[in-house]
C-alpha positions in Angstrom: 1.6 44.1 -2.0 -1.9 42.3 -0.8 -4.8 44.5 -1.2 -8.6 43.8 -1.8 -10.8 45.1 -4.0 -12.9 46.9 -1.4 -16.0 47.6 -4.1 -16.2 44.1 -4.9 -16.3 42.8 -0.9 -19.4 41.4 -0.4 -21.1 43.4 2.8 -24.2 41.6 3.5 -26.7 39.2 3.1 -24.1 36.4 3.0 -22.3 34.3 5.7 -19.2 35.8 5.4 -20.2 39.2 4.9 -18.1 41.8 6.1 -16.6 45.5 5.8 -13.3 47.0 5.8 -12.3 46.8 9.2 -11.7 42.9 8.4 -8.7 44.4 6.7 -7.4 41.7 4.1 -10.3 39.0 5.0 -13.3 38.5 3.7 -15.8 37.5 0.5 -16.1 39.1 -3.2 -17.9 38.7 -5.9 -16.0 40.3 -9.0 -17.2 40.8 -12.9 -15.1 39.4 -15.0 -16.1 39.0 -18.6 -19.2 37.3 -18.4 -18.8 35.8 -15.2 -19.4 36.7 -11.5 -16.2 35.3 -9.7 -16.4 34.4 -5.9 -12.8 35.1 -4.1 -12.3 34.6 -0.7 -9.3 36.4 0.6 -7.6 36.3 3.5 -4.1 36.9 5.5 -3.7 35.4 8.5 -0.7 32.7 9.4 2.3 34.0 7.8 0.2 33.9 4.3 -1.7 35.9 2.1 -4.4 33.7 0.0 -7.6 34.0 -2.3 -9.7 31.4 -3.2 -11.5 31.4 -6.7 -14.4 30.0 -8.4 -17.4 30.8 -10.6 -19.3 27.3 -11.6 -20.0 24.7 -9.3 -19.0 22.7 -12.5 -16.2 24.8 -14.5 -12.9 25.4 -13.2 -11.5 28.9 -13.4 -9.3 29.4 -16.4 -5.6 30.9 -16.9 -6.6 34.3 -17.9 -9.1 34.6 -15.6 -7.2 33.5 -12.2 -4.1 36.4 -13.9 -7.2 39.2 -13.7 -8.2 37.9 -10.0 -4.2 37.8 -9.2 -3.7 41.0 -10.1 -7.1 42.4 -8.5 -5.8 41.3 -5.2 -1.6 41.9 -6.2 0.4 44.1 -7.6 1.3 43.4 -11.5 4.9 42.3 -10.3 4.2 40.2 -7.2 4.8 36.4 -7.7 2.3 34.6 -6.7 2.0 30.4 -6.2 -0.7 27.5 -7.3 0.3 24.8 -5.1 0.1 21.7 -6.4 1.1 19.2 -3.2 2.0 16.0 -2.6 -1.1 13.8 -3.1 -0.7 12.8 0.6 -1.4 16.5 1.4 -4.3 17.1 -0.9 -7.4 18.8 0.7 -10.2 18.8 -2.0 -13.5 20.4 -0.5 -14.4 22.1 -3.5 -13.3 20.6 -6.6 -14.2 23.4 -8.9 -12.3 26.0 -6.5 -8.4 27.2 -7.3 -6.1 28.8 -4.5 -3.8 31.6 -4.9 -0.9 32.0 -2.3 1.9 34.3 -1.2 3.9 33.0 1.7 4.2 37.4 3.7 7.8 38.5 3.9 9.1 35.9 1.5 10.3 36.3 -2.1 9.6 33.6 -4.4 12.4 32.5 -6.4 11.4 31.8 -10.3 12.9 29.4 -12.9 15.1 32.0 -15.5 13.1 32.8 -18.9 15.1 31.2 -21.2 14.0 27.7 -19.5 10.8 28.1 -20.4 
């Protein structure tokens, strides 16, 4: 199930400040090890997505987008890192991953022993 980490949503001072009545949408800026993550979350369309970074020159690592997933996720809900067609790319931030759940949908997973 989608949830935000409502103590982490960022409430002011900030362009996309907001509160809980934005429900599922909005800015956050999370402590994770040493790092202050920025997530953008958000719900609308049919899907349920978070946008993460940290650096504007490091890219967010495993174990840290699996905290952030599961800050925003339950522990069992699958969700997706895209990785498109090159004729689809959009790369505005190049130090920026996406998390994705298409809402309603349950995504189908390779079986354990192929991995």
């Amino acid at each position: 199930m989608f949830k935000v980490p409502e103590k982490y949503r960022i409430t002011e001072n900030h362009q996309l400040a907001s509160n809980s009545s934005y429900g599922n949408n909005g800015a956050f800026l999370i402590k994770y090890e040493t790092y202050e993550v920025y997530c953008i979350a958000s719900d609308g369309g049919g899907w349920e997505h978070v946008s993460v970074s940290y650096s504007t020159t490091k890219i967010p690592s495993w174990n840290m987008m699996c905290f952030i997933k599961n800050m925003f996720w339950d522990e069992e809900d699958c969700v997706i890192q895209f990785h498109p067609p090159k004729s689809e790319y959009v790369n505005c931030h190049p130090t920026v991953l996406h998390l994705w759940r298409k809402v309603g949908t349950n995504i189908e997973t390779p079986p354990k022993i192929f991995v």
